[in-house]
N, C-alpha and C positions, 0 to 999 in steps of 0.2 A: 583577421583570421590567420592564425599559425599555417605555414609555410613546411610539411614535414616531407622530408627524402625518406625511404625507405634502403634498405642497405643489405644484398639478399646474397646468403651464398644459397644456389639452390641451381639444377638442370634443367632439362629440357620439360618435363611435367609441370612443373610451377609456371615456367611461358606462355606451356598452352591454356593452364588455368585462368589464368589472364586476357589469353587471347579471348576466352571461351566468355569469360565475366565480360568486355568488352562488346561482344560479337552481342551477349544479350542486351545490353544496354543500349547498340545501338540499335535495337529490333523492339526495342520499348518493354523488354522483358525483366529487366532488374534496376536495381537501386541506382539514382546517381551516384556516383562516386569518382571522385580524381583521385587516381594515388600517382605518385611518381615514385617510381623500382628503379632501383638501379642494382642491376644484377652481377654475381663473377658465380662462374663454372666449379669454383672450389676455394677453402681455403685458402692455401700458399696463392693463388691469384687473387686473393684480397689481399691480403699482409704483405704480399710485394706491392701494392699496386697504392695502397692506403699504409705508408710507410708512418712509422712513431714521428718523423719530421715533417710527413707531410700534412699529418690529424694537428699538430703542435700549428701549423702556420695557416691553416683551418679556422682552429680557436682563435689564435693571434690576429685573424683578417676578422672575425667576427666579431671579436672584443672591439677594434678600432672603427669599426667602418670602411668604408671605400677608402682604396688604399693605391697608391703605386706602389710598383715591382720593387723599386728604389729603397722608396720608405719601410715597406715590409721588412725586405733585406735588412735595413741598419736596425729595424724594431729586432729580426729576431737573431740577430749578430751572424748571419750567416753570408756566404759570398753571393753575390747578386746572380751568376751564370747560373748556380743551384739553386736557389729559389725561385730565377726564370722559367729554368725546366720543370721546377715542380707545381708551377703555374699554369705552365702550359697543359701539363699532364690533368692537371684538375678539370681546367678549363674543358678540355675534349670531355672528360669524363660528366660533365656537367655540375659538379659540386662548387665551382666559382663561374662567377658569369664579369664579363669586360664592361662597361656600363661607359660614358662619355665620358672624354675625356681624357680614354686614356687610362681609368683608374679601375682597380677589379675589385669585387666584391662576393661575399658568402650569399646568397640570394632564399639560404633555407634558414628557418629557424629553430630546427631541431632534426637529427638524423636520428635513423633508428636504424639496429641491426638484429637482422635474424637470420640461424645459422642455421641449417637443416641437414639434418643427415643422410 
């Protein structure tokens, strides 16, 4: 079974819609369904936050596999302290997950983006 993140610019409406779709689910009123949202408030707090380096070492972590910090780095020629931070940044955001050993990993098999006006 495909693994998908959802990737939302959208406010406080679309939260509660969720809430809302949840709250009936768990009252036996609607469909199963898991989705996982990962939400930003606007625009420019997606594109700062989802940086063209950060999508690029994304791919690159997904194409290899479980990877360390290290390895990544000399994969995508970059300095280790900035590919650190932008591991880290992932990581809190939940798009890379830490797995044993030490090593990180992409953990979705496909993101999707929807931009809402």
């Amino acid at each position: 079974m495909s693994k998908k993140l959802n990737v939302r610019v959208s406010g406080l409406p679309d939260a509660l819609d969720r809430f809302e779709a949840a709250w009936h689910f768990a009252s036996g009123r609607g469909p199963v369904a898991t989705v996982h949202v990962l939400s930003f408030a606007d625009l420019p707090t997606l594109l700062k936050t989802l940086t063209p380096a950060r999508w690029q070492l994304l791919g690159r972590l997904r194409a290899a596999g479980p990877s360390s910090v290290h390895a990544l780095a000399r994969r995508l020629e970059r300095d280790y302290k900035n590919v650190y931070m932008d591991v880290k940044a992932l990581v809190a955001l939940g798009l890379i997950e830490r797995r044993e050993g030490g090593k990180i990993a992409v953990g979705w098999d496909a993101v999707r983006a929807e931009l809402r006006f």
